[in-house]
LUMVEX-650929 format. One record per residue (C-alpha): x, y, z; residue in one letter; residue number from 0. Coordinates in Angstrom, 3 decimals, m for minus. Example, Ala and Ser with C-alpha at 12.3 -4.5 7.8 and 13.67 -1.06 7.14 Angstrom:
BEGIN
      east     north        up  resn  resi
    12.300    m4.500     7.800     a     0
    13.670    m1.060     7.140     s     1
REM end
This chain:
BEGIN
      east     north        up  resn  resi
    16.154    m4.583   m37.539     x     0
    16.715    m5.299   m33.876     x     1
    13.614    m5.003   m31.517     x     2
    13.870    m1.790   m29.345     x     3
    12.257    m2.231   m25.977     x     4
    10.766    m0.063   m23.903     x     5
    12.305     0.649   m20.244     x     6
    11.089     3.719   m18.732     x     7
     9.739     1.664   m15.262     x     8
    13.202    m0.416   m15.386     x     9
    15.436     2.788   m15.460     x    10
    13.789     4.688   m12.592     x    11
    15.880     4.467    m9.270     x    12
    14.208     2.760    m6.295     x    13
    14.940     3.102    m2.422     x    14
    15.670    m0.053    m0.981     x    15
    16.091     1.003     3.163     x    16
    17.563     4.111     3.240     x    17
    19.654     3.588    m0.060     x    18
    18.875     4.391    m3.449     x    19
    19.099     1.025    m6.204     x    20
    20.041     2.978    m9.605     x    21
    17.376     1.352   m11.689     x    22
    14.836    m1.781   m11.303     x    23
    17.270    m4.377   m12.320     x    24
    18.193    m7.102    m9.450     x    25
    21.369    m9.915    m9.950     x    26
    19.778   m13.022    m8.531     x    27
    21.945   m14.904    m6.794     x    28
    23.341   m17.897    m8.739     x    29
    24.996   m20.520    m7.486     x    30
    28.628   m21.031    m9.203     x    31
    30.290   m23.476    m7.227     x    32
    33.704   m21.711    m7.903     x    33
    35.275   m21.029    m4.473     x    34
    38.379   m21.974    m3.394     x    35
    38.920   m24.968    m0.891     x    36
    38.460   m22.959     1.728     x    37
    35.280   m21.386     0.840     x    38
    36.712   m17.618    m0.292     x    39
    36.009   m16.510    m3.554     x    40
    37.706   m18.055    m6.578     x    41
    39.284   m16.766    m9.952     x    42
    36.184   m17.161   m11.719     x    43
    34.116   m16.155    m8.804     x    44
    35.756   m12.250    m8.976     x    45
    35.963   m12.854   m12.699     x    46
    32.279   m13.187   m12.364     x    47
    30.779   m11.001   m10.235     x    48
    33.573    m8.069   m11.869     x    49
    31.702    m8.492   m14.959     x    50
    28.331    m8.258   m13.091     x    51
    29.036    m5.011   m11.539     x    52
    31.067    m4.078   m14.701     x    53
    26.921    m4.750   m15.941     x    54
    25.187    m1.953   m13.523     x    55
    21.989    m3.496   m12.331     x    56
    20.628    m1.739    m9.639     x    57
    21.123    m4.329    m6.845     x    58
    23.757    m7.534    m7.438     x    59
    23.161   m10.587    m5.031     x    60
    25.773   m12.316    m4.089     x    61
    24.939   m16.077    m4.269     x    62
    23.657   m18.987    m1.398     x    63
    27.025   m18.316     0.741     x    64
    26.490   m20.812     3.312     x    65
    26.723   m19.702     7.236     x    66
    28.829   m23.404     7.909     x    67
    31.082   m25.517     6.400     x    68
    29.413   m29.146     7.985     x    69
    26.173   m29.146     5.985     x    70
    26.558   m27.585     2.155     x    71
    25.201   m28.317    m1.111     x    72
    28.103   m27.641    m3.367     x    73
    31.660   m28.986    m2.709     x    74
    33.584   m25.743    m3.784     x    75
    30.697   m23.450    m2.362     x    76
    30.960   m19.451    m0.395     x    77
    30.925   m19.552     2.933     x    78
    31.060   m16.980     5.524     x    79
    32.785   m18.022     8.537     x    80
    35.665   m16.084    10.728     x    81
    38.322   m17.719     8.043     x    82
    36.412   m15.884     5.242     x    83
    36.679   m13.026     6.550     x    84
    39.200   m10.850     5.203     x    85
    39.122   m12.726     1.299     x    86
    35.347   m11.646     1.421     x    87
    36.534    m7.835     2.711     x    88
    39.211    m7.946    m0.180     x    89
    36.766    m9.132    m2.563     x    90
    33.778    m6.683    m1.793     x    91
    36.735    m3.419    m1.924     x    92
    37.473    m4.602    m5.331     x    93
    33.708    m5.138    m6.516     x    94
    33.113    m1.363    m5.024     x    95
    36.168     0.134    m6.584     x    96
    34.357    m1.063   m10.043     x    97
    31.148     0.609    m9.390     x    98
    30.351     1.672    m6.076     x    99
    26.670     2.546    m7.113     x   100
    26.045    m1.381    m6.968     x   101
    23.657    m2.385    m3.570     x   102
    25.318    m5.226    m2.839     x   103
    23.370    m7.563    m1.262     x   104
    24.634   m11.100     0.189     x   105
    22.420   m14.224     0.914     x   106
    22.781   m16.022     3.354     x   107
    22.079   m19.755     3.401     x   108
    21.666   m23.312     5.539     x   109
    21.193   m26.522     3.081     x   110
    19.744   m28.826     5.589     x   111
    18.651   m31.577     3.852     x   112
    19.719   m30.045     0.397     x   113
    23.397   m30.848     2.136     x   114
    25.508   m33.089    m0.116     x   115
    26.209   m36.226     1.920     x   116
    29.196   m37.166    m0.149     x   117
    31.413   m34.066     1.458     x   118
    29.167   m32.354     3.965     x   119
    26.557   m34.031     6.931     x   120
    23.086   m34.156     5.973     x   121
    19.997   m32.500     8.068     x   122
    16.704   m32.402     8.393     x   123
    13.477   m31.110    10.593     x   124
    11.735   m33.993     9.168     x   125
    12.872   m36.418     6.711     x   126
    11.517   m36.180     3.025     x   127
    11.217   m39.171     0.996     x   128
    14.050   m39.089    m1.057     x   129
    16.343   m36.475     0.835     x   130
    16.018   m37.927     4.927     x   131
    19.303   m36.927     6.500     x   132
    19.683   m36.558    10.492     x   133
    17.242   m35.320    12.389     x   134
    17.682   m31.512    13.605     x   135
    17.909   m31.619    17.518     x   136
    16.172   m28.129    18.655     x   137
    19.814   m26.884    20.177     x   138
    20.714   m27.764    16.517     x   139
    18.801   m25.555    15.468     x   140
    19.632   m22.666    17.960     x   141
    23.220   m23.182    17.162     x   142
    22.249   m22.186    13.866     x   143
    20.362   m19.498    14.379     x   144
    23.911   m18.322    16.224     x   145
    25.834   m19.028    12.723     x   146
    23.280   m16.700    10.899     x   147
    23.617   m13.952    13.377     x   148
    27.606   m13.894    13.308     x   149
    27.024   m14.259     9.472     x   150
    25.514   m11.206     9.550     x   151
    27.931    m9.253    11.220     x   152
    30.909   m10.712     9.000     x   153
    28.922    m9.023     6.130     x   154
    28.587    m5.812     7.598     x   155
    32.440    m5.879     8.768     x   156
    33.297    m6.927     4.978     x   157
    31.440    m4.174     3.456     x   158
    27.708    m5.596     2.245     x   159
    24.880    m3.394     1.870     x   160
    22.776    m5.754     3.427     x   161
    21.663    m9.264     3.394     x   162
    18.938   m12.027     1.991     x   163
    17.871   m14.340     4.115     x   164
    17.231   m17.336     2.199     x   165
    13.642   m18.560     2.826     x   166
    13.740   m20.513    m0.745     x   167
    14.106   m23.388    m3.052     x   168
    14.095   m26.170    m0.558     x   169
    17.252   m25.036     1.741     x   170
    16.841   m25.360     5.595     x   171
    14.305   m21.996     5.765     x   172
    11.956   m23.738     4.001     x   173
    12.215   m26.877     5.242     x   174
    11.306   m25.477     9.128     x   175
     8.514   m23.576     7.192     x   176
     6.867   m26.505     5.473     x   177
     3.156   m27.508     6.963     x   178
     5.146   m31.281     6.115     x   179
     7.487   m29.985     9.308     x   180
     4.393   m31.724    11.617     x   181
     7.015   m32.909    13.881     x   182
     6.184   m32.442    17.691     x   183
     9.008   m30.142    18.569     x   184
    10.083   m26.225    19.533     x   185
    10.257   m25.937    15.530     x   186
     7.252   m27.749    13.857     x   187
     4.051   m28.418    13.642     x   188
     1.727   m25.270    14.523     x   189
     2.488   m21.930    12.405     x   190
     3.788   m20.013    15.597     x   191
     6.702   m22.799    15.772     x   192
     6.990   m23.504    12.128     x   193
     7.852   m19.583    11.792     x   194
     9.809   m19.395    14.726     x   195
    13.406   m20.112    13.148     x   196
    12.646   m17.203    10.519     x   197
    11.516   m14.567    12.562     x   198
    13.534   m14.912    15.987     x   199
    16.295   m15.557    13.421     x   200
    15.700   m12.374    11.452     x   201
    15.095    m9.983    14.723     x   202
    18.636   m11.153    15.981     x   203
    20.387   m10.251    12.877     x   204
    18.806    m6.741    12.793     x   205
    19.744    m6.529    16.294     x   206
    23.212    m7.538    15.706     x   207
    23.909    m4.780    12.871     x   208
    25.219    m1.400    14.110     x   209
    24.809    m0.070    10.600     x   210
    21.630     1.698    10.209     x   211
    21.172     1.550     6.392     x   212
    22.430    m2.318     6.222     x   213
    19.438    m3.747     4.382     x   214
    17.629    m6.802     5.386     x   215
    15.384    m8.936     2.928     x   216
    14.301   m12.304     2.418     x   217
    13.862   m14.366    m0.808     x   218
    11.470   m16.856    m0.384     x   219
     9.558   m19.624    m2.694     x   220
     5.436   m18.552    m2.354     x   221
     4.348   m22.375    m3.387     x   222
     6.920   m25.373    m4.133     x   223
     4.446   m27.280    m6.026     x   224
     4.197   m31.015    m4.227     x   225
     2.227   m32.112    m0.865     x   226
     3.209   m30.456     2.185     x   227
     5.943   m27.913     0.333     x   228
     5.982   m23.904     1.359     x   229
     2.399   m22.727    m0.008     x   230
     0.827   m25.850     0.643     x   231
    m2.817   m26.426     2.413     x   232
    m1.570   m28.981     4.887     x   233
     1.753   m31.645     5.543     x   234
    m0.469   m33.977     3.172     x   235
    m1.695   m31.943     0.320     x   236
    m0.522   m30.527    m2.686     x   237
    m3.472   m27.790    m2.679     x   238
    m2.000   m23.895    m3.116     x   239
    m2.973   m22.201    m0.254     x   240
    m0.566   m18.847     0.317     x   241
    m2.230   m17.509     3.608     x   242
     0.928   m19.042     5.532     x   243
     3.778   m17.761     2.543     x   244
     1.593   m14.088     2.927     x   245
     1.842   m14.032     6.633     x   246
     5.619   m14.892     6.337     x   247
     5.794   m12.147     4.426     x   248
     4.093    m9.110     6.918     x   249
     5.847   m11.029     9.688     x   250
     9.082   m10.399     8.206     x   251
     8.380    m6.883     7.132     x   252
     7.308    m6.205    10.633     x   253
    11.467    m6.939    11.931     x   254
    12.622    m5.640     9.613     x   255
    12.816    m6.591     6.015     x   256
    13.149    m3.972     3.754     x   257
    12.430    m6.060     0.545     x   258
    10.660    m9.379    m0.177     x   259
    12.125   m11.238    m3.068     x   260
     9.665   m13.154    m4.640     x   261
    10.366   m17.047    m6.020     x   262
     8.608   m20.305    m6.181     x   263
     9.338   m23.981    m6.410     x   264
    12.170   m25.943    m4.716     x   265
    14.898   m26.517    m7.812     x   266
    15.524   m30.508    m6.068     x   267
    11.483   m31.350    m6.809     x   268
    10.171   m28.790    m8.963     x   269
    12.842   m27.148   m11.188     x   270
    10.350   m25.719   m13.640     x   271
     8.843   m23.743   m11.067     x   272
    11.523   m22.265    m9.549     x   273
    13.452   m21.859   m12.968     x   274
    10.664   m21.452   m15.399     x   275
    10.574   m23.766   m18.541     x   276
     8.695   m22.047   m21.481     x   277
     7.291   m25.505   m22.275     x   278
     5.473   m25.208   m19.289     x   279
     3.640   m21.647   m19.865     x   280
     1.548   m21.946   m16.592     x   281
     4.801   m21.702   m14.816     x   282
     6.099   m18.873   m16.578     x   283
     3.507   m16.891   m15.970     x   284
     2.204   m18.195   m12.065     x   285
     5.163   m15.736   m10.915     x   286
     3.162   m12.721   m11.358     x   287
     0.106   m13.714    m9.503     x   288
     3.016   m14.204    m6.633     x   289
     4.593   m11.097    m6.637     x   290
     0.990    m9.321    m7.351     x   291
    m0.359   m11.527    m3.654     x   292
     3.306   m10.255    m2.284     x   293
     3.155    m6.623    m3.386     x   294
    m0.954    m6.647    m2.167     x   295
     0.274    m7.138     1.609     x   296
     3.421    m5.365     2.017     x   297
     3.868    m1.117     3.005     x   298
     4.639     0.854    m0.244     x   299
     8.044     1.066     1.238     x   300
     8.849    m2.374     1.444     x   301
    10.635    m3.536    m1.968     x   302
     8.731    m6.226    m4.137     x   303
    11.704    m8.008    m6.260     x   304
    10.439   m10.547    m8.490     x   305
    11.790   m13.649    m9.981     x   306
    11.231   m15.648   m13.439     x   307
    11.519   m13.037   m16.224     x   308
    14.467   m14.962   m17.907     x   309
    12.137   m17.250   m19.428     x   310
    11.119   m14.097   m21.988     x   311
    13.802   m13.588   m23.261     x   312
    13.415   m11.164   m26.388     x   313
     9.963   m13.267   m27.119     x   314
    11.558   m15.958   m29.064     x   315
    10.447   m18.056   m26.413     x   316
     8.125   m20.686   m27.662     x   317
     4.992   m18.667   m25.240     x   318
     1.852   m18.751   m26.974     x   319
    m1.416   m16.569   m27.603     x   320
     0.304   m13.784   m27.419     x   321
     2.183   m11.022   m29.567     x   322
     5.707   m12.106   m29.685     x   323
     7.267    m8.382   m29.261     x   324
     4.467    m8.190   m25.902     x   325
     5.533   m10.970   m24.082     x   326
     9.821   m10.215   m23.758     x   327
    11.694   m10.242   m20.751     x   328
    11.685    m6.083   m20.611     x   329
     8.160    m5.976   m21.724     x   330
     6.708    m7.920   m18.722     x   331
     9.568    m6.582   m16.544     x   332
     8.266    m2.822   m17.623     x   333
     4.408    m3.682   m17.809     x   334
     4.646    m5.032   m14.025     x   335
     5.894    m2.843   m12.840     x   336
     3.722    m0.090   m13.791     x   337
     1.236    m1.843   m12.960     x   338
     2.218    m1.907    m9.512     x   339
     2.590    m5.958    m9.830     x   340
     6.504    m6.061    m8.968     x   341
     8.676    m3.310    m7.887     x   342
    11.919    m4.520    m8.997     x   343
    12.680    m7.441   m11.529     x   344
    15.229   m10.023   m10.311     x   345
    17.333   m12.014   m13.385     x   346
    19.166   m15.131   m12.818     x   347
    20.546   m17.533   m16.092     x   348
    19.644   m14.364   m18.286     x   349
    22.956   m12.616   m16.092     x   350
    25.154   m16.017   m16.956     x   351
    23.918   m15.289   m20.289     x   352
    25.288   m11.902   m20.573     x   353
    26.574   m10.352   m16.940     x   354
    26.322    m7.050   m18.756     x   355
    22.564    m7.450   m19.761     x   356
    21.534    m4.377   m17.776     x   357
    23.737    m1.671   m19.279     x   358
    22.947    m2.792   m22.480     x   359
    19.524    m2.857   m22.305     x   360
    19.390     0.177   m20.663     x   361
    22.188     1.869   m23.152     x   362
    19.822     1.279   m25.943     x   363
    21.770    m1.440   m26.872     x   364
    19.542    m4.262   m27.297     x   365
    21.168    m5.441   m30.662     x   366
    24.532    m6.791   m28.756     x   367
    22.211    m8.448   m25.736     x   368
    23.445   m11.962   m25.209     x   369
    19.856   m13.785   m24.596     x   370
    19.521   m17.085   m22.423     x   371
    18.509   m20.010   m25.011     x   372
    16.783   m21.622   m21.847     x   373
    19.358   m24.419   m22.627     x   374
    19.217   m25.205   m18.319     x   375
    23.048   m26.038   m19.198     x   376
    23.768   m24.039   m16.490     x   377
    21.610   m26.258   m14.070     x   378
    23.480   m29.640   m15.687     x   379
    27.207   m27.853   m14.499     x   380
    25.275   m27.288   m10.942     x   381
    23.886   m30.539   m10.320     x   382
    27.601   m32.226   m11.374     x   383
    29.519   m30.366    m9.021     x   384
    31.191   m28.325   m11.255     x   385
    32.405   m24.704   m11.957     x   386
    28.989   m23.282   m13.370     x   387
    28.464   m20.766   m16.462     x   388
    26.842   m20.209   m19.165     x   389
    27.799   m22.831   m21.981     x   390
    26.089   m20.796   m25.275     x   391
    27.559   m17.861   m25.482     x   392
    31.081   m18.530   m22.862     x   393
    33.699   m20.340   m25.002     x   394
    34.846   m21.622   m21.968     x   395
    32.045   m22.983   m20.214     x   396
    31.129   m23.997   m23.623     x   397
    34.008   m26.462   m23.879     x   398
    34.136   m27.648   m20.379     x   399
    30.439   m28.382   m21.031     x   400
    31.720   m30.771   m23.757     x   401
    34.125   m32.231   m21.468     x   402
    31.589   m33.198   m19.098     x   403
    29.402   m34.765   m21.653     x   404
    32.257   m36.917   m22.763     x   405
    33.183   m37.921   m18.846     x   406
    29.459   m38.519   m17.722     x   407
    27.401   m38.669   m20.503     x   408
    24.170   m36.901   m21.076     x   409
    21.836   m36.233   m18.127     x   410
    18.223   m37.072   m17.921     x   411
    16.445   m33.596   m16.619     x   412
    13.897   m35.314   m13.792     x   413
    11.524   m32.625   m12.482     x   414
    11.665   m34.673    m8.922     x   415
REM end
């Protein structure tokens, strides 16, 4: 008989702002790489995110839509530019007409040195063995503070609920935040300038937004896990030391956030972190302590998303020293959040997995749940530039998955 979960924390509504998320779930945002030359949103990408809102988690984000076209990480990724801006209109009138309940949330993204130099220019506050890429000239970096703000107001025009400011995984926000950002300049070195980028950034967006119940938020990565990453002691040490991720936090509730999406790692360095491996338990479970340090700091009223529950699954998961039916993805998800660790769980390959995981879990329908295998397929179509899905239980990602084996041949999973 099918294990029957309990989900009376992940069905209650939430107020995110001033509007109401019908239950706990959250759509991460996952990057597809299925847009159209042009950077509007693809067959597969409506296919996609239908099916998502077709699935009725509480908030859906729509994924790493870049705020320029010059500097990207995926060839055939979102963008939101003046060119975009009626597709991305169309697009979020169809997604509403499905289920307007949704909060649809958008984030918004610069790759900066995560920029792929084969089709886009490659930048940098300070180059990182491995990545370098030009150097960032400070009216660089006002400029693109200017392409966040008109961002912004292209997602209000089109129809978002609000917006996440990415702060995450290695992309340009973290990058300026690093204590490895030592460079003597308007955005490095000393806290006050390191932070400057995020918080003047995030205090002209507000300011830009006539709407008031547009919803501001930031998902950012609490400790990437090598020297001199977000969460870091110092540009030269790998120590954990989250005063600076904990004051990023408060200083972006104070202009305005109205939720805080927790993550970790930077996927380019230290995949298991930000996408946790159940080989690697500690990493599994170093989430909570992050959204528990997150949810310590913020107002009650300020949102506390948190990231990393895929990894559960339905406890067939590999996790040790622990009860097997105690330590699933809606257990922990459930158990946090009555414990006041997380407000809100966030899901990312478990919703390529099965894009209607939410209504089915909270239908009672556990039995039919498509569950992630942990596979990281999904990360293999990503870093290959291609269309990305999932390719267990998706016939068609599942052959296309194939074909790329037999074109490329396997690839070697580096955690660098």
């Amino acid at each position: 008989m099918t294990q029957q979960f309990r989900i009376d924390q992940l069905e209650q509504p939430i107020e995110i702002g001033s509007k109401e998320a019908k239950n706990r779930l959250v759509i991460n945002a996952m990057e597809c790489n299925d847009a159209d030359e042009r950077g509007n949103p693809g067959p597969k990408t409506k296919r996609r995110y239908k099916n998502l809102f077709e699935g009725e988690a509480g908030v859906v984000v729509l994924e790493a839509v870049t705020v320029t076209y010059e500097s990207r990480g995926r060839k055939n990724q979102l963008s939101i530019l003046p060119r975009n801006k009626e597709a991305l209109k169309q697009f979020t009138k169809e997604l509403k007409e499905i289920n307007d309940d949704v909060i649809f949330l958008w984030q918004l993204t610069h790759a900066g040195e995560l920029s792929h130099p084969d089709f886009s220019r490659r930048v940098t506050p300070k180059q990182l063995p491995g990545f370098e890429g030009d150097l960032l000239t400070e009216e660089e970096v006002h400029d693109i503070m200017d392409q966040f703000v008109e961002a912004v107001q292209i997602a209000e025009e089109c129809g978002a609920d609000g917006v996440d400011f990415k702060l995450c995984h290695g992309y340009l926000g973290s990058q300026l935040l690093r204590p490895y950002n030592d460079r003597d300049w308007k955005f490095g070195g000393s806290w006050e300038n390191r932070s400057r980028f995020a918080f003047q950034t995030l205090e002209r967006m507000v300011d830009a937004v006539s709407d008031p119940d547009f919803i501001f938020g930031s998902k950012i990565s609490l400790w990437e896990g090598f020297p001199g990453g977000q969460g870091s002691a110092g540009p030269d040490t790998a120590v954990m030391d989250l005063e600076e991720p904990l004051k990023l936090v408060k200083g972006l509730e104070e202009r305005g956030a109205d939720f805080i999406l927790e993550s970790a790692g930077s996927p380019s360095i230290t995949l298991a972190l930000a996408h946790p491996d159940h080989r690697i338990p500690k990493d599994v479970y170093m989430h909570h302590t992050f959204q528990q340090r997150v949810s310590e700091v913020v107002k009650p009223e300020t949102v506390v998303m948190g990231s990393g529950y895929s990894a559960f699954r339905d406890g067939d998961n590999d996790l040790q020293a622990v009860k097997k039916e105690e330590n699933t993805l809606p257990y922990w998800g459930n158990k946090n959040i009555e414990d006041g660790v997380v407000d809100m769980v966030a899901i990312g390959r478990q919703s390529l997995a099965d894009p209607h995981f939410p209504k089915k879990l909270l239908n009672g329908d556990h039995e039919d749940i498509n569950w992630c295998t942990l596979c990281d397929s999904c990360i293999e179509f990503l870093i290959r530039q291609q269309n990305v899905g999932c390719a267990v239980h998706d016939e068609e990602y599942s052959q296309a998955f194939q074909n790329m084996r037999e074109e490329f041949g396997k690839l070697s999973f580096k955690r660098t």
